[in-house]
C-alpha positions in Angstrom: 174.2 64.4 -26.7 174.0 67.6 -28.3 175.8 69.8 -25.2 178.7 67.4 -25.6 178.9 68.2 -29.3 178.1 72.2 -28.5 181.6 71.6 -25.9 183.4 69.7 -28.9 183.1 72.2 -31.4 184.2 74.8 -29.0 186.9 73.4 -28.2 188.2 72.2 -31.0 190.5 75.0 -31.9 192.6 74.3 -28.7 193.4 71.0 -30.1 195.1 72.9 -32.8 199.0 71.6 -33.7 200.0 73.2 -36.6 204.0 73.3 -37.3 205.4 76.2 -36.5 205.9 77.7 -40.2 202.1 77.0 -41.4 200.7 80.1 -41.4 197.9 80.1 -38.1 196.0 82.9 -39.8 195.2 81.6 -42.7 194.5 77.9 -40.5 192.5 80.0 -38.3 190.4 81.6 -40.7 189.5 78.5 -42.7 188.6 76.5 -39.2 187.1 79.5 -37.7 184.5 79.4 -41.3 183.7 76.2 -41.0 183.0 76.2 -37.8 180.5 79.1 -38.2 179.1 76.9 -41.1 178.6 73.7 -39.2 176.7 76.0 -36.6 174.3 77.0 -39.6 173.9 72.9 -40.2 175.9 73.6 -43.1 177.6 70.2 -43.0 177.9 69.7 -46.7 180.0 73.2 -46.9 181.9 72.6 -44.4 182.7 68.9 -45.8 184.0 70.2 -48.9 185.8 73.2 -47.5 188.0 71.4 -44.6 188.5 68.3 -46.9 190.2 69.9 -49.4 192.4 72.5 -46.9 193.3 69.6 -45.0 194.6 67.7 -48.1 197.3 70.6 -47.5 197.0 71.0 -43.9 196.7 67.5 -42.6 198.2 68.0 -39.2 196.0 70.4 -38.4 193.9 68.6 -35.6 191.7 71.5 -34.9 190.5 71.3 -38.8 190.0 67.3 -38.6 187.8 67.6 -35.4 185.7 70.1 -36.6 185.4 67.9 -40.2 185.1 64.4 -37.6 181.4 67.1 -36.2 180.3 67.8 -39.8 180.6 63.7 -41.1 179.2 62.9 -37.3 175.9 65.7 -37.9 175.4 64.3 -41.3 175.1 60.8 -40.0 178.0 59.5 -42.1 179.5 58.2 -38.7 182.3 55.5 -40.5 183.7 59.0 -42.0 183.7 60.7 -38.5 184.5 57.8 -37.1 188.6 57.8 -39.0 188.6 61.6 -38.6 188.8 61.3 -34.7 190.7 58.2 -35.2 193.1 59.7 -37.5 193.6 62.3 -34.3 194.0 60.0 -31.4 196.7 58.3 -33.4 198.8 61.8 -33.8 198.0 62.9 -30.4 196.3 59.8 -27.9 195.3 62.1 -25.4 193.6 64.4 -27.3 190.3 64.6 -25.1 187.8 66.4 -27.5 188.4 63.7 -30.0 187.7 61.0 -27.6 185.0 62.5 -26.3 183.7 63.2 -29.6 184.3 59.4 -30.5 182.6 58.1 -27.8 179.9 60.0 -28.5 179.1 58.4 -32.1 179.3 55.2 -30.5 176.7 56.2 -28.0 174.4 57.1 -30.5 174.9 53.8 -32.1 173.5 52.1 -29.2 177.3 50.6 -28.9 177.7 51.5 -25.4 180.8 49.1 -24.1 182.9 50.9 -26.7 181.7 54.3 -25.9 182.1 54.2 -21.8 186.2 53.7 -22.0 186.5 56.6 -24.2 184.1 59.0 -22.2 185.9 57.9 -19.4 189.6 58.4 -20.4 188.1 61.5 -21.6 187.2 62.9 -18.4 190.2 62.1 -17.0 192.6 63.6 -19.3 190.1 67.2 -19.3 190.4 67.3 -15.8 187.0 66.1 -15.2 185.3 68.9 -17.6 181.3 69.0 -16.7 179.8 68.2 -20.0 182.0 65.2 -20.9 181.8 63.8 -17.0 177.8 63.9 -17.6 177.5 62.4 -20.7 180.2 59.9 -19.3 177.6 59.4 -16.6 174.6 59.0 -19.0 176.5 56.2 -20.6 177.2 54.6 -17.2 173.4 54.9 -16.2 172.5 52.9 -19.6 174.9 50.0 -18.7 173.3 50.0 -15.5 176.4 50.9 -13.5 174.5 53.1 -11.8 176.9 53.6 -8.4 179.9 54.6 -11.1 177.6 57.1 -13.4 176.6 58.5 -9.5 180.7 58.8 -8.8 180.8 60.6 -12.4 178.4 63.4 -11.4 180.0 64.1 -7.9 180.8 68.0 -8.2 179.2 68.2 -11.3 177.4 71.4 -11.0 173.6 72.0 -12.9 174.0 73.2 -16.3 172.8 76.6 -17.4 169.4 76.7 -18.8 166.2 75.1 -18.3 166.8 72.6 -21.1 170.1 71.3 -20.4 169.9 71.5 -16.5 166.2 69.7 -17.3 168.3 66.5 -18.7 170.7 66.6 -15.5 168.3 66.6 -12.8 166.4 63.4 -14.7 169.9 62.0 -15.4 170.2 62.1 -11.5 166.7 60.9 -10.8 167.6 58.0 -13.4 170.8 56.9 -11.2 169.1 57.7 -8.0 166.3 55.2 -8.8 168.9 52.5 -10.1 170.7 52.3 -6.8 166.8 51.9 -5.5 166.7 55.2 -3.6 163.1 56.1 -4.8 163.0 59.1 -2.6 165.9 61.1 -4.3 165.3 60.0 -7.0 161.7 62.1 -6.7 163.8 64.8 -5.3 165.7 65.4 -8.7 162.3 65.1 -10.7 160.8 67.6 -8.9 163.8 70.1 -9.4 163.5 69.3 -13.1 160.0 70.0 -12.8 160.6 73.0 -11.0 162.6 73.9 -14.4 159.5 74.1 -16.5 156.3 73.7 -14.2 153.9 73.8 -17.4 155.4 70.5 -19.1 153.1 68.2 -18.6 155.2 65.0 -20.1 157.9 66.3 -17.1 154.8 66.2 -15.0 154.1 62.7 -15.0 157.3 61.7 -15.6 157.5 63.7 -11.9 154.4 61.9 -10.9 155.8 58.6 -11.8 158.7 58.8 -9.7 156.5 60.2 -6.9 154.8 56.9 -7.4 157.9 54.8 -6.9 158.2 56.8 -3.6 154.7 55.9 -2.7 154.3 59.9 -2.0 150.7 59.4 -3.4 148.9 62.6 -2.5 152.0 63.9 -4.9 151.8 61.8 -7.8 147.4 62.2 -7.9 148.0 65.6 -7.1 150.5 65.7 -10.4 148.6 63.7 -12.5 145.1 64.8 -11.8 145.2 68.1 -13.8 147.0 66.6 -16.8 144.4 63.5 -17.0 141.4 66.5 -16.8 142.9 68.3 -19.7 143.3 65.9 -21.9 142.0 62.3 -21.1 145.4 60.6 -21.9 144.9 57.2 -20.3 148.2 56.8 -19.2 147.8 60.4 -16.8 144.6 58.1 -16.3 146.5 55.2 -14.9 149.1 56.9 -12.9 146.1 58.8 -11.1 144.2 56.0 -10.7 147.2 53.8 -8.6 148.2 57.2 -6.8 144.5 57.2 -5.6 144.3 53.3 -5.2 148.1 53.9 -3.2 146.4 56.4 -0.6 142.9 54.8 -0.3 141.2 57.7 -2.2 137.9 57.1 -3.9 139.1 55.9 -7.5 135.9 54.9 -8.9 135.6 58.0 -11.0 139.2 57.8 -12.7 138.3 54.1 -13.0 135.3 55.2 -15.3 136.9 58.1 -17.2 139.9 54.9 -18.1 137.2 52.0 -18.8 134.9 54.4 -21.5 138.3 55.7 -22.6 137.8 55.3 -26.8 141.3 53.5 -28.4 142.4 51.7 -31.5 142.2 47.8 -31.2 145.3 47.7 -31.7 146.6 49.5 -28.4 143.2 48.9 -26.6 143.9 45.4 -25.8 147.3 46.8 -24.2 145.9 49.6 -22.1 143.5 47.0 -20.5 146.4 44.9 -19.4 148.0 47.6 -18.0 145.0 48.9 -16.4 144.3 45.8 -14.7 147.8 45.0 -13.6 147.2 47.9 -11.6 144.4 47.2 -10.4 145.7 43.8 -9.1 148.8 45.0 -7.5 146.3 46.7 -4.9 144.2 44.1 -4.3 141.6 44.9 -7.1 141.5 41.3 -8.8 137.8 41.4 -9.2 137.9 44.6 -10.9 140.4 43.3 -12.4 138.9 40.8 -14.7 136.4 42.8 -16.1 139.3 44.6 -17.8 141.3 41.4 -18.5 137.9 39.4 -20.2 137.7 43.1 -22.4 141.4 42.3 -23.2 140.8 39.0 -24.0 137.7 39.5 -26.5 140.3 42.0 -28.4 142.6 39.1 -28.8 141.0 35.9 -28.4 143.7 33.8 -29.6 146.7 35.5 -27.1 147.4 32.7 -24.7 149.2 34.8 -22.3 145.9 37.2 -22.2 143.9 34.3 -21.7 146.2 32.5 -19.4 146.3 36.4 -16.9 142.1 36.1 -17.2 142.2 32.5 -16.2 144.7 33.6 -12.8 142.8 36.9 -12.6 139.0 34.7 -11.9 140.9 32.0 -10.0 142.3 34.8 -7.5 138.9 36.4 -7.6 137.2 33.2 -6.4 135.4 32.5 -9.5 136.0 28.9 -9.9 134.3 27.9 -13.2 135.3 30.6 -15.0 139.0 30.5 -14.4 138.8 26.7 -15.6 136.8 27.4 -18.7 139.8 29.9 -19.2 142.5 28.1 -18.3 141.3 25.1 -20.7 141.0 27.7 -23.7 144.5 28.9 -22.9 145.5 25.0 -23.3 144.4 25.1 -26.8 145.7 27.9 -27.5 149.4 26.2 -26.7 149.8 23.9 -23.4 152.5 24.6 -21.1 153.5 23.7 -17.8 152.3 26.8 -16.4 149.1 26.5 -18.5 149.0 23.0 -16.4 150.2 24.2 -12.9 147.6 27.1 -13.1 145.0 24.6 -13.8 145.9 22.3 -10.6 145.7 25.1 -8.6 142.1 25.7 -9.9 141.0 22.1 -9.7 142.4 21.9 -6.3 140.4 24.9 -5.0 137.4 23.3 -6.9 138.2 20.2 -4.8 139.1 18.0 -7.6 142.4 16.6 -6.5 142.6 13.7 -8.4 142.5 16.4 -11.6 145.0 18.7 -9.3 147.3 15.8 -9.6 147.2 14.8 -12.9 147.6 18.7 -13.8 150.5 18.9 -11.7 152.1 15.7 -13.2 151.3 17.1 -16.7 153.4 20.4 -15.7 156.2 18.2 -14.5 156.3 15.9 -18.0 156.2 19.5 -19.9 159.2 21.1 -18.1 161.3 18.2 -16.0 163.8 20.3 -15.2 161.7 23.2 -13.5 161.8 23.1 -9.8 158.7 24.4 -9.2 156.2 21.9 -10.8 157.6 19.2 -9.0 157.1 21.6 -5.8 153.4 22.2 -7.1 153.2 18.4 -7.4 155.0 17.3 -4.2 152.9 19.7 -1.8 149.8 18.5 -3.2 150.5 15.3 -2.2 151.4 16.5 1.1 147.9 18.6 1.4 146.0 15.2 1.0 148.8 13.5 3.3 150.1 11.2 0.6 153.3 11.7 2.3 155.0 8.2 0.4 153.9 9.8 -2.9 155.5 13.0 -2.0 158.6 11.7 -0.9 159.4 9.7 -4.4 158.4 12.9 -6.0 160.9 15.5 -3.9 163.5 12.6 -4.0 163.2 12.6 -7.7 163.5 16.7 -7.9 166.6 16.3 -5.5 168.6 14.4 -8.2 168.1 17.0 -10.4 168.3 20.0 -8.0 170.5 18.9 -5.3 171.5 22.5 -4.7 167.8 23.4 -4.1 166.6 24.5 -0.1 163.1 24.4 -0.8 163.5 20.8 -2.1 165.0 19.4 1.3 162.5 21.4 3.2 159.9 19.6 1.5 161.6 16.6 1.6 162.1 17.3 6.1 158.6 18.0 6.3 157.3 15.0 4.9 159.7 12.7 7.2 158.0 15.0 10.0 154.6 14.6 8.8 155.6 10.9 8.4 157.0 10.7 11.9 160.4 10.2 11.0 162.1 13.7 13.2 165.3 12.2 13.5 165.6 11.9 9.1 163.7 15.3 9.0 166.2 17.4 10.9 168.9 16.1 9.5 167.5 16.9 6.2 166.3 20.4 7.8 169.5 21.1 8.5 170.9 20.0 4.7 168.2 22.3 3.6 169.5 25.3 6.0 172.9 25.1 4.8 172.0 25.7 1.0 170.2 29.3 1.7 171.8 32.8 2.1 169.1 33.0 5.1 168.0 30.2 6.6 165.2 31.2 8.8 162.2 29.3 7.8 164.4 26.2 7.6 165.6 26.7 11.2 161.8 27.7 12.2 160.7 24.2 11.6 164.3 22.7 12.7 163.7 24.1 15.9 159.5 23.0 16.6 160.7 19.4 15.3 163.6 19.7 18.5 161.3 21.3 20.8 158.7 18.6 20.7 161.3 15.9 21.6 161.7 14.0 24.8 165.1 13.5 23.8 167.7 15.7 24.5 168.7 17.7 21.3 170.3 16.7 18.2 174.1 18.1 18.9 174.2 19.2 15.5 170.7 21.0 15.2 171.4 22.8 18.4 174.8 24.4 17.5 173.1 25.6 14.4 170.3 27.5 16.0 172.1 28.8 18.4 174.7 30.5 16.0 171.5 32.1 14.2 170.6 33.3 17.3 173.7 34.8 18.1 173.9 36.1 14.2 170.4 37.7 14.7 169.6 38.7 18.5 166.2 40.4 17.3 164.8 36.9 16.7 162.7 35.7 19.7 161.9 32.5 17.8 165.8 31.6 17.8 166.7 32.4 21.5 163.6 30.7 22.1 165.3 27.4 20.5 168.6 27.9 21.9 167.6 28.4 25.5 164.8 25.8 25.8 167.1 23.0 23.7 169.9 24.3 25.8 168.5 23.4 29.1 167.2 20.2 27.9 170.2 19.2 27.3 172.1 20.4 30.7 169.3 19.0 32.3 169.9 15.8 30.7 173.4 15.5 31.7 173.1 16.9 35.0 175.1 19.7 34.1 174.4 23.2 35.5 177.1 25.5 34.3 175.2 27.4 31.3 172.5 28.6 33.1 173.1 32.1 33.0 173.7 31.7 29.2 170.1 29.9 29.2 168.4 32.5 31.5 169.5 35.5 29.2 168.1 33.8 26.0 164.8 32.8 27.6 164.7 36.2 28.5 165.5 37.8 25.6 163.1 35.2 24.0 160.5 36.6 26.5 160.8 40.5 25.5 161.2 40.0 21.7 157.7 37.0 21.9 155.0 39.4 23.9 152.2 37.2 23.3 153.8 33.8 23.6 153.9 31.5 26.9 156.5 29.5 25.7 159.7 31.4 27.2 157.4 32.0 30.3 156.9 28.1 30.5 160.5 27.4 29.9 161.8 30.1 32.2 159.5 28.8 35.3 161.3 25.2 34.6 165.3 26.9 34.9 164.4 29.0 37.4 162.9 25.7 39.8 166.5 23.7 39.0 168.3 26.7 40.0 166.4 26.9 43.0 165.4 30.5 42.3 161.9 29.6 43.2 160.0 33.1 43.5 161.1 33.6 39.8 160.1 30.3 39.4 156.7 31.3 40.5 155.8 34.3 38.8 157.3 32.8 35.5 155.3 29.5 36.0 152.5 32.2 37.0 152.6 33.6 33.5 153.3 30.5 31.5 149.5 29.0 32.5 147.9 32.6 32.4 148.8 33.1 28.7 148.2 29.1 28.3 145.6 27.9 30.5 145.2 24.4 28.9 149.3 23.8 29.7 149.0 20.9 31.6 152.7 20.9 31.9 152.5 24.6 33.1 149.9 23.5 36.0 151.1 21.0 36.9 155.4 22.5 38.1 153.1 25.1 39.7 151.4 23.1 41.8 155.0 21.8 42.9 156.4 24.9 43.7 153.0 26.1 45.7 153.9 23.0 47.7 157.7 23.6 48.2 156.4 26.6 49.4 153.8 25.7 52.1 151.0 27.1 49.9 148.5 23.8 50.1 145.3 25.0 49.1 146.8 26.9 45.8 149.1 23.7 45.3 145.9 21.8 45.3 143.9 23.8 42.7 146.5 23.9 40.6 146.6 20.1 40.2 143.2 19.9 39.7 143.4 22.4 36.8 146.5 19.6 35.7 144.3 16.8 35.7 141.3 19.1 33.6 144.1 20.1 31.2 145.7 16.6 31.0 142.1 15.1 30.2 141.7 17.3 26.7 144.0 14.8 25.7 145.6 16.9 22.5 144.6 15.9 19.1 147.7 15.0 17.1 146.0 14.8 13.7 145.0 18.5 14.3 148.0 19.5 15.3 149.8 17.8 12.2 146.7 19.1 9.9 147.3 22.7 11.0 151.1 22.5 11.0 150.5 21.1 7.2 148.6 23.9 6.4 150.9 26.7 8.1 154.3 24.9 6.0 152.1 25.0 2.7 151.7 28.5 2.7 155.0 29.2 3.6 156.9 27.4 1.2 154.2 28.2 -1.4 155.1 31.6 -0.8 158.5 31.0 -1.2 158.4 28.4 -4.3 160.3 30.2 -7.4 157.8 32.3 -9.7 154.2 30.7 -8.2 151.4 31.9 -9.9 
């Protein structure tokens, strides 16, 4: 913070408050000295020379500031510490000295108790540029970055490259906090802009140009600073600006795999190297870093453990297990455990997936997501009673969790048991911020009823539909569901309400029949039956095998005279009602699509 101590010692004369019969010039004189000393880094000097003045002179404030610098330079903080101290007490609002206090507890890392003081200090100065920004440094640290942001407002750029160097990257710091990646870029490039020939500000530039995913900047950054010198971290920020933009990284990927390091920090720099190169899809380039890694430090189980994941994701099989089981005796662990299900699984071993899972649960019974791992691959292998004691156990523990009681709906689904599984759905619905996925499956499990709707299901998709218009799925549900049940009850009063969701449904679901099919049957009870027809039309054009679909054609061709089309399409009923629709596949692929769903929800998954 050395502009805020520049702005201290400056003003520390004005703080002055001498009685009225001390003499000022002789105060002035002594202060003025020491001053001039401390400016030197004579701290000693001006130790000895304003200690023993003030002994006569202790009022003098503008004297026990600059002594509160000299103690603060020399590092002998508790001293400065009762020099400013000893000033707020005479005068509380005495700005330079809170400023100056807050300072030393900045540099002690003690940020709680440095933020009130910076803070009261820029209020009392009238919000004076140097303290507001270090006052907004501190804020940034805390992470309060929408405060530190507030601080700066009409704080203009310091003089000098230096100093207005430190703004601009206090302002990227902030910007990036609040997530705004793009600003945030904008402020390093002005810094950069300060002193063009810096190459740490270059990749410091770069970096933030990678946040922004402005690629062609950060390679075009980091290119000429990773030719100079071969620093392999210039290496690695070019090599995920050229992964970022699709550019031909093989050569950078060279350069960084020949690059010569200690042991010590080569086993680091491959981890890093191949984190990037997984986070854009490069797990198979990936490993070879990762098994390098791992020969540096054979007996790290979380390097082994990321080579074990790293083959698994790269398909090789036998590997990742021989990994895996090294990583166990290095130190097992439920995610040691749930890693090796997974592999044993895609090996087809599902008896050993099992047992792996359970192992994870016995090692952490109160994590959420090894029951999950456990419960699902029951459900895979449709051991759907298994599943159910396992998700009812998980729910006495975590009775708050969603993902729980959508597991726990699905398998009374996959059990045939809709009426449980949507109330459960709708359990599961009403313990998430969002409840999308829950409603998704809430509203297939309705839609595939005879029945009319559950009163309770309905009401609930509805109001998500109304919450969220864009979502074609939801106005889907709410219209179909809606005119089952009017069509149940013989009443006929919504229809316009069920017309503009079908139709909404329609626009916002391009390439799906359903609202088409749906529409054709509301328009035919209204009796609107040319909209009837070129709905019903489009319903079996996008879904030829809907014998449903042919089959209210053929009755509307007939209401209209039209024999021979009528005909035809009840012959295309009868083919479509003979490919008599495979409910195991049905239920298989519906298995498969909720597995990778909730997998990709599930807390933390590998």
């Amino acid at each position: 913070m050395a502009l805020l101590l520049s702005f201290c010692l400056a003003l520390a004369s004005s703080a002055s408050s001498l009685p009225q019969t001390q003499s000022r010039t002789e105060a002035s004189a002594t202060v003025s000295k020491a001053r001039a000393l401390l400016q030197q880094g004579n701290t000693e000097q001006v130790i000895n020379l304003l200690s023993h003045y003030l002994q006569a002179h202790s009022k003098d404030s503008s004297a026990r500031l600059t002594l509160g610098q000299a103690y603060a330079m020399a590092g002998r903080n508790d001293r400065a510490t009762d020099e400013f101290e000893t000033v707020l007490r005479e005068a509380p609002t005495n700005y330079v000295a809170l400023a100056a206090l807050g300072e030393i507890y900045y540099r002690a890392n003690q940020l709680e108790r440095a933020e009130p003081l910076l803070a009261r200090a820029a209020k009392l100065s009238q919000g004076t540029p140097q303290i507001r920004m270090e006052w907004a440094i501190v804020l940034a640290r805390l992470h309060r970055y929408k405060e530190a942001k507030n601080a700066l407002v009409g704080v203009p750029v310091p003089k000098g490259a230096e100093d207005g160097i430190a703004y601009h990257r206090l302002k990227a710091s902030i910007e990036a906090g609040l997530g705004g990646s793009a600003e945030a870029a904008v402020q390093m490039e002005k810094a950069l802009a300060l002193k063009p020939d810096d190459a740490g500000l270059a990749m410091a530039t770069a970096a933030a140009e990678l946040q922004n995913k402005n690629w062609a900047r950060a390679a075009e950054l980091a290119e000429p600073v990773f030719s100079r010198s071969d620093d392999p971290g210039a290496g690695l920020v070019l090599l995920e600006a050229q992964l970022g933009m699709s550019a031909d990284y093989h050569s950078t990927l060279g350069k960084l795999r020949s690059a010569s390091l200690p042991p010590e920090q080569d086993g680091e720099f491959r981890e890093r190297l191949a984190q990037v190169l997984i986070d854009h899809g490069k797990t198979a380039e990936a490993v070879q870093e990762l098994t390098k890694a791992a020969e540096l430090h054979p007996d790290r189980a979380n390097v082994i453990f990321n080579l074990a994941l790293a083959r698994y994701r790269a398909g090789l099989l036998d590997d990742a297990i021989a990994s895996a089981e090294r990583c166990k005796t290095l130190g097992d662990s439920a995610e040691v455990e749930d890693l090796l299900g997974d592999i044993q699984e895609a090996r087809g071993d599902n008896l050993a997936a099992v047992r792996s899972y359970q192992a994870a649960v016995s090692l952490a019974p109160g994590e959420e997501k090894y029951r999950l791992s456990l419960a699902l691959e029951l459900i895979q292998h449709k051991s759907f009673d298994a599943a159910k004691a396992v998700l009812e156990q998980a729910e006495g523990l975590r009775p708050e969790s969603w993902r729980i009681q959508l597991a726990l709906g699905m398998v009374e689904h996959f059990a045939g048991t809709d009426e449980a599984a949507s109330q459960i759905l709708l359990r599961a619905a009403n313990l998430v911020s969002d409840p999308l996925i829950a409603l998704k499956y809430l509203g297939e499990i309705q839609m595939d009823q005879a029945s009319p709707p559950d009163p309770v299901a309905l009401a609930k998709l509805c109001q998500y539909a109304d919450a969220h218009p864009s979502e074609g799925n939801m106005q889907l549900y709410c219209g179909a569901l809606l005119f089952r049940r009017d069509y149940a009850s013989g009443e006929k009063t919504g229809a316009e309400e069920i017309l503009r969701r079908l139709q909404a449904a329609g626009r916002l679901l391009p390439a799906n029949a359903a609202p088409h099919c749906q529409l054709g049957k509301a328009y035919r009870r209204m009796g609107r039956w040319q909209e009837a027809l070129s709905e019903s039309r489009t319903c079996v054009q996008m879904d030829p095998d809907s014998a449903e679909g042919h089959y209210r054609l053929a009755q509307i061709y007939q209401h209209a005279g039209q024999q021979a089309q009528s005909e035809e399409e009840m012959k295309l009923y009868e083919a479509a009602s003979k490919k008599v629709a495979d409910e195991n596949a049905r239920r298989d692929e519906t298995i498969k699509t909720f597995l990778y769903t909730i997998r990709k929800e599930a807390p933390d998954r590998n």
